[in-house]
MDTraj code that builds the backbone (N, CA, C; nanometers):
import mdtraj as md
import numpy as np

residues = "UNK UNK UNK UNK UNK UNK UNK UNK UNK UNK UNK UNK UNK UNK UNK UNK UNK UNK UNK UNK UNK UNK UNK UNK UNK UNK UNK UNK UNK UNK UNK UNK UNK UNK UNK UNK UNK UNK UNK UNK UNK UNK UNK UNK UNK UNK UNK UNK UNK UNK UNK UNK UNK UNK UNK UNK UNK UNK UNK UNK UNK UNK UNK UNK UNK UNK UNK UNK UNK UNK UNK UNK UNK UNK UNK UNK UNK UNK UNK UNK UNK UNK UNK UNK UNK UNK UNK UNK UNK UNK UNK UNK UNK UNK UNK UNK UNK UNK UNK UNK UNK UNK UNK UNK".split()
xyz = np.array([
    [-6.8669, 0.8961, 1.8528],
    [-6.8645, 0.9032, 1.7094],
    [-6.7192, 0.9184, 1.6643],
    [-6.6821, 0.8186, 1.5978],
    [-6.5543, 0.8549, 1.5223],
    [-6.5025, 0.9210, 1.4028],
    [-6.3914, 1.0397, 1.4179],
    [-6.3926, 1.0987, 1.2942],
    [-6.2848, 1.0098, 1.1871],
    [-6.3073, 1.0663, 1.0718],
    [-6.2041, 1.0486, 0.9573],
    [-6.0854, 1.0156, 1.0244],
    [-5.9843, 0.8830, 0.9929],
    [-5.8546, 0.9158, 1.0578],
    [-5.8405, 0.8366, 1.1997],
    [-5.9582, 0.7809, 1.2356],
    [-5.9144, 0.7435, 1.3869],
    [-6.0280, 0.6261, 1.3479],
    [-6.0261, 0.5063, 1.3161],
    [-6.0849, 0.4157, 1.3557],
    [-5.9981, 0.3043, 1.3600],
    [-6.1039, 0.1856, 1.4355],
    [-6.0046, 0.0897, 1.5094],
    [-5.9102, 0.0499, 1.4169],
    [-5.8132, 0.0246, 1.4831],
    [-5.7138, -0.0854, 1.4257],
    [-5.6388, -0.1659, 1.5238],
    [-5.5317, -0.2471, 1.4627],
    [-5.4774, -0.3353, 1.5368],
    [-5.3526, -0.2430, 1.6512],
    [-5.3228, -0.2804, 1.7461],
    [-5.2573, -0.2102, 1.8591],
    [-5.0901, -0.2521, 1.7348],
    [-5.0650, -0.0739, 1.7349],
    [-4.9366, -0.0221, 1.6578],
    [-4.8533, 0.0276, 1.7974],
    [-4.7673, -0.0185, 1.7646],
    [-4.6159, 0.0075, 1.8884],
    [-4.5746, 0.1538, 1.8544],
    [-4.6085, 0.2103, 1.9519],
    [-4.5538, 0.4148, 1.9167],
    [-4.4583, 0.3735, 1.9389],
    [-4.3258, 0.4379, 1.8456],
    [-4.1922, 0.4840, 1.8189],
    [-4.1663, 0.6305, 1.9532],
    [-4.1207, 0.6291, 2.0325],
    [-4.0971, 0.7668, 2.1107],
    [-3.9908, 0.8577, 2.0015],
    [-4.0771, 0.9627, 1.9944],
    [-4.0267, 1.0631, 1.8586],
    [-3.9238, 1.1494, 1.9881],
    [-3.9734, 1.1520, 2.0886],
    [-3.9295, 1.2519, 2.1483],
    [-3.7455, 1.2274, 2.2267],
    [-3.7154, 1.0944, 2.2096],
    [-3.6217, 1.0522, 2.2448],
    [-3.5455, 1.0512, 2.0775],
    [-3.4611, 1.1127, 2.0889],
    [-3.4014, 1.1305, 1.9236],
    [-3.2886, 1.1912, 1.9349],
    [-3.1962, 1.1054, 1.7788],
    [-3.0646, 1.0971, 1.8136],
    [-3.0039, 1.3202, 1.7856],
    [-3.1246, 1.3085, 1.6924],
    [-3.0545, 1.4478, 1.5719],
    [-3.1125, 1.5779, 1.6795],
    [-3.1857, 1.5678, 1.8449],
    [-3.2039, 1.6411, 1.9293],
    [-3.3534, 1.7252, 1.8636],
    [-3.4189, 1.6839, 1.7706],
    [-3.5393, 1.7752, 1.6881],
    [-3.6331, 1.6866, 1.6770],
    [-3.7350, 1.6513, 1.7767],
    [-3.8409, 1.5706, 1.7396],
    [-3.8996, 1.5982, 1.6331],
    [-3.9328, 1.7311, 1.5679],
    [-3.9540, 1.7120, 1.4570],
    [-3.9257, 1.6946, 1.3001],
    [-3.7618, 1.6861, 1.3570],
    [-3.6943, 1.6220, 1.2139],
    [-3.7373, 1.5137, 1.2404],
    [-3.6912, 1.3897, 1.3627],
    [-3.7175, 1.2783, 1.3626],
    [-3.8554, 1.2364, 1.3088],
    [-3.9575, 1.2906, 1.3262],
    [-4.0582, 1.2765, 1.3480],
    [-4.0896, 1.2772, 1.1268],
    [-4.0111, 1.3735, 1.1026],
    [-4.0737, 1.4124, 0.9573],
    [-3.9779, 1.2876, 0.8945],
    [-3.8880, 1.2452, 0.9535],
    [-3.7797, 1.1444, 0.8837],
    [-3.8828, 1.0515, 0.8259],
    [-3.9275, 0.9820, 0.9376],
    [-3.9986, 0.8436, 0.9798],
    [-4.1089, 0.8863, 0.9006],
    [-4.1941, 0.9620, 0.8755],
    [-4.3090, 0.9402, 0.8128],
    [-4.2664, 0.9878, 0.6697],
    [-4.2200, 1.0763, 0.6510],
    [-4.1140, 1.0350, 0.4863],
    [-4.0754, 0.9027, 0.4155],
    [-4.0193, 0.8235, 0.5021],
    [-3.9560, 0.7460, 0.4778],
    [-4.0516, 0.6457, 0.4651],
    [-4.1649, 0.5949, 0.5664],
    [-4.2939, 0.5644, 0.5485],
    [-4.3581, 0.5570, 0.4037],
    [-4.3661, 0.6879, 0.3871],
    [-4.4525, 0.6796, 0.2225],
    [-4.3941, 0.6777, 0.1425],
    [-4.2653, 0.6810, 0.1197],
    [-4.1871, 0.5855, 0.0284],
    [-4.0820, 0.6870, -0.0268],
    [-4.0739, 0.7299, 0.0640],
    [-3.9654, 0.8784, -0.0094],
    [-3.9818, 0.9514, -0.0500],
    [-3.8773, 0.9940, -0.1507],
    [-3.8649, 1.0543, -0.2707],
    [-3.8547, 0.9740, -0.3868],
    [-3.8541, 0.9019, -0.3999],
    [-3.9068, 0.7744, -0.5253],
    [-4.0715, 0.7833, -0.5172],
    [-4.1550, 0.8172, -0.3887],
    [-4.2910, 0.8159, -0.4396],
    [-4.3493, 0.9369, -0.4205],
    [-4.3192, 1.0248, -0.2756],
    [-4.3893, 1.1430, -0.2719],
    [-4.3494, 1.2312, -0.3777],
    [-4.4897, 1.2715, -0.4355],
    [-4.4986, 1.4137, -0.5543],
    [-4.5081, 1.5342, -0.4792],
    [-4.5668, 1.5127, -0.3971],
    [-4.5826, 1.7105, -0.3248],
    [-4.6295, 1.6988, -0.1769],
    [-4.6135, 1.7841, -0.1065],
    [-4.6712, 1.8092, 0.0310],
    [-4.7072, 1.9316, 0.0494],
    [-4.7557, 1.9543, 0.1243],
    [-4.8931, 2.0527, 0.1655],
    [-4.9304, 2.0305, 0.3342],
    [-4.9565, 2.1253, 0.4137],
    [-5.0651, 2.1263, 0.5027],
    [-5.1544, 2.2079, 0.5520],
    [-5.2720, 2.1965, 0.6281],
    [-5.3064, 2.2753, 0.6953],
    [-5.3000, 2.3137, 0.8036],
    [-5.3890, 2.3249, 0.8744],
    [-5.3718, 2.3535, 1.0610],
    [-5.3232, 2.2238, 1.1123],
    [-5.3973, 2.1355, 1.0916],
    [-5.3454, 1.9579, 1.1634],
    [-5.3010, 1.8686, 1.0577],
    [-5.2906, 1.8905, 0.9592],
    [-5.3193, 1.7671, 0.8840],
    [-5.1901, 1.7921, 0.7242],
    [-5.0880, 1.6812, 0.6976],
    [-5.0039, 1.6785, 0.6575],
    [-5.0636, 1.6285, 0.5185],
    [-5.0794, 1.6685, 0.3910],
    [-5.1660, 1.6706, 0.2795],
    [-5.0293, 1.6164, 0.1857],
    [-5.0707, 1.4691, 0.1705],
    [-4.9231, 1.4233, 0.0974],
    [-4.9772, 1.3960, -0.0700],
    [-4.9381, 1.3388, -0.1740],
    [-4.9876, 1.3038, -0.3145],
    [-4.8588, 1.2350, -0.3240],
    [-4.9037, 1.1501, -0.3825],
    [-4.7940, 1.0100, -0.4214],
    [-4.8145, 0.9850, -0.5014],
    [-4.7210, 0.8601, -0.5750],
    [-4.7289, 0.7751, -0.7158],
    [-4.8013, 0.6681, -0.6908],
    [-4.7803, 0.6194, -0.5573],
    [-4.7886, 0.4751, -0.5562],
    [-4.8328, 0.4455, -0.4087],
    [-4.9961, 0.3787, -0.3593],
    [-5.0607, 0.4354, -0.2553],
    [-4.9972, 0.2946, -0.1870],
    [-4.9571, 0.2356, -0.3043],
    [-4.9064, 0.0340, -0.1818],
    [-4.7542, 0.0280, -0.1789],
    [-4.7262, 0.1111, -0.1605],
    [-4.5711, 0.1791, -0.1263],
    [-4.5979, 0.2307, 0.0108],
    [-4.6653, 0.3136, 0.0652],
    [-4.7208, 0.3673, 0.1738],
    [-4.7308, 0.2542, 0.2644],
    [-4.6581, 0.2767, 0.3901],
    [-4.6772, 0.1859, 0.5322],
    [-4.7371, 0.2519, 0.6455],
    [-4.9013, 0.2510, 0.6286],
    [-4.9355, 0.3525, 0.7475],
    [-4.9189, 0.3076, 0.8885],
    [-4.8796, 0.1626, 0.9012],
    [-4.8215, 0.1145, 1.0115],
    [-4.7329, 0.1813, 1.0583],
    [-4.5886, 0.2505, 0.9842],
    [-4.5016, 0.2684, 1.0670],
    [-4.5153, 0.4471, 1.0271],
    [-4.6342, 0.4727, 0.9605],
    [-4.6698, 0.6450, 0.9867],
    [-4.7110, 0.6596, 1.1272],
    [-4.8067, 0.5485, 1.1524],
    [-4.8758, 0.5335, 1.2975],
    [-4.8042, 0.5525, 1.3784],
    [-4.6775, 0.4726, 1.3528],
    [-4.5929, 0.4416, 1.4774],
    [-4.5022, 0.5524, 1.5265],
    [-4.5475, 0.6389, 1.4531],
    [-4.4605, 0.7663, 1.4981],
    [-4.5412, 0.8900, 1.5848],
    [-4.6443, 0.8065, 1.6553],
    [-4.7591, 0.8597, 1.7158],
    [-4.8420, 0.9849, 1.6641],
    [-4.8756, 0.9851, 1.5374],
    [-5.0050, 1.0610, 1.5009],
    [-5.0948, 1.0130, 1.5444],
    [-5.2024, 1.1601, 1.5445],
    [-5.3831, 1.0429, 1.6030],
    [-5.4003, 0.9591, 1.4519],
    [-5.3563, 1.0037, 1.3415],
    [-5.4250, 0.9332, 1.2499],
    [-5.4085, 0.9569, 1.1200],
    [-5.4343, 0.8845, 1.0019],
    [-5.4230, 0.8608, 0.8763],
    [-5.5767, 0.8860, 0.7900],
    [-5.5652, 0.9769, 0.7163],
    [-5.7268, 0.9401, 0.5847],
    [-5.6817, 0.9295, 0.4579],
    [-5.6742, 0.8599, 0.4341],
    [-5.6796, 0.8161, 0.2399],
    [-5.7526, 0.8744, 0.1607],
    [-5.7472, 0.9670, 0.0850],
    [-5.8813, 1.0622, 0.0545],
    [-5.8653, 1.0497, -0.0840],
    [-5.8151, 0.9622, -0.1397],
    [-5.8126, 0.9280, -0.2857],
    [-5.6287, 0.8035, -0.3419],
    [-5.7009, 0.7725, -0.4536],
    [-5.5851, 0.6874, -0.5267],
    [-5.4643, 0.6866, -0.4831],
    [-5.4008, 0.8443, -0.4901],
    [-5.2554, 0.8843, -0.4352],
    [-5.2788, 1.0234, -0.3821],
    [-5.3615, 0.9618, -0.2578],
    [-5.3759, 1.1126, -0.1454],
    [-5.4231, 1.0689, -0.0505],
    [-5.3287, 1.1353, 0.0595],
    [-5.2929, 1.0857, 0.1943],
    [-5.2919, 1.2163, 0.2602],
    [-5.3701, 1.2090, 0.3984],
    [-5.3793, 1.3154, 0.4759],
    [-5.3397, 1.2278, 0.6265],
    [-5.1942, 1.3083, 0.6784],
    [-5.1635, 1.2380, 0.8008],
    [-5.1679, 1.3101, 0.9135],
    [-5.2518, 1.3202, 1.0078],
    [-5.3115, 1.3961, 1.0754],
    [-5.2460, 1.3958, 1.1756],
    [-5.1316, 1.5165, 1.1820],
    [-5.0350, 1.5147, 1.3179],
    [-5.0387, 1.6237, 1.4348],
    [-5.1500, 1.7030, 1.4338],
    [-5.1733, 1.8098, 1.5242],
    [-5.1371, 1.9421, 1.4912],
    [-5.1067, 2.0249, 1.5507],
    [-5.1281, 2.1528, 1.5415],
    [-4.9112, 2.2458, 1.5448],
    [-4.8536, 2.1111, 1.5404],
    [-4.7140, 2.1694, 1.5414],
    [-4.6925, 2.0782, 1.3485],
    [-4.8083, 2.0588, 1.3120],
    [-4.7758, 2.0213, 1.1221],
    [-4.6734, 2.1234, 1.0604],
    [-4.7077, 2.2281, 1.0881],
    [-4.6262, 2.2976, 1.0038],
    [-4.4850, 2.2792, 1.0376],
    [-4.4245, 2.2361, 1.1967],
    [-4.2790, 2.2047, 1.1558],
    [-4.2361, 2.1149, 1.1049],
    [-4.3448, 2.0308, 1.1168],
    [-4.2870, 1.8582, 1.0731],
    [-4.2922, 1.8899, 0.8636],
    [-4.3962, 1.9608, 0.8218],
    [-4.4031, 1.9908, 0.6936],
    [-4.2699, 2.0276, 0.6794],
    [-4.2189, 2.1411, 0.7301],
    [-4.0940, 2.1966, 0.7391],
    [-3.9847, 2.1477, 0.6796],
    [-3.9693, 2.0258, 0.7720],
    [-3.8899, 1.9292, 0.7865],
    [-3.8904, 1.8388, 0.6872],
    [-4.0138, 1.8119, 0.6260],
    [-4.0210, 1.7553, 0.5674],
    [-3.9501, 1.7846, 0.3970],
    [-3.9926, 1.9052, 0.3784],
    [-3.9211, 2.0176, 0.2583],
    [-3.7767, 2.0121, 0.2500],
    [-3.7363, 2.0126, 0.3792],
    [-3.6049, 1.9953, 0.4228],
    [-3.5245, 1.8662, 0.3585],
    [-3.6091, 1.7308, 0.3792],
    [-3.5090, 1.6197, 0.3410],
    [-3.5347, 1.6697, 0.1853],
    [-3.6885, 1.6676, 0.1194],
    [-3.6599, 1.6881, -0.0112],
    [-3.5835, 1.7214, -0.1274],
    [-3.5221, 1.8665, -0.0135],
    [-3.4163, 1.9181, -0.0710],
    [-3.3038, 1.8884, -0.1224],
])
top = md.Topology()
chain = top.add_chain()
for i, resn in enumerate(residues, 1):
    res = top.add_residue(resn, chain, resSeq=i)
    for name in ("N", "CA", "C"):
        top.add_atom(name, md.element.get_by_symbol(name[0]), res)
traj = md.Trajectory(xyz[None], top)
């Protein structure tokens, strides 16, 4: 049975997060999926919980979950118009972190 977030798709080329120039897989890691949903020109807010990176945007066809994918999450749910839940495991909160970080 498949949950929310993990069904088929076409074979996405993982990016190795863990090989990185700035030595912090999870800056790298928060770069790339930032940059993914379209920045700061589209992301409005972030949020997470235990696994799951709770984004709200302007603009949902700005969003490339191809190259969110490619930064090896298990997975992506679209849970409305401009809301995106990117489901990166149980170290979310640094990548959130990080993520606050470029905002800044």
């Amino acid at each position: 049975m498949k949950t929310p977030g993990r069904e088929d798709d076409e074979d996405v080329e993982i990016d190795e997060v863990g090989d990185t120039t700035s030595g912090n897989k999870f800056s790298d890691m928060a770069s790339k999926i930032y940059d993914a949903l379209g920045g700061a020109k589209n992301v409005t807010s972030v949020d997470h919980c235990a696994t799951r990176l709770r984004v709200e945007v302007k603009n949902m066809d700005v969003v490339d979950q191809k190259k969110i994918k490619a930064t090896g999450v298990p997975g992506i749910n679209v849970v409305g118009p401009k809301s995106i839940k990117v489901i990166v495991g149980t170290n979310v909160q640094f990548v959130a972190d990080e993520i606050e970080k470029i905002r800044k």
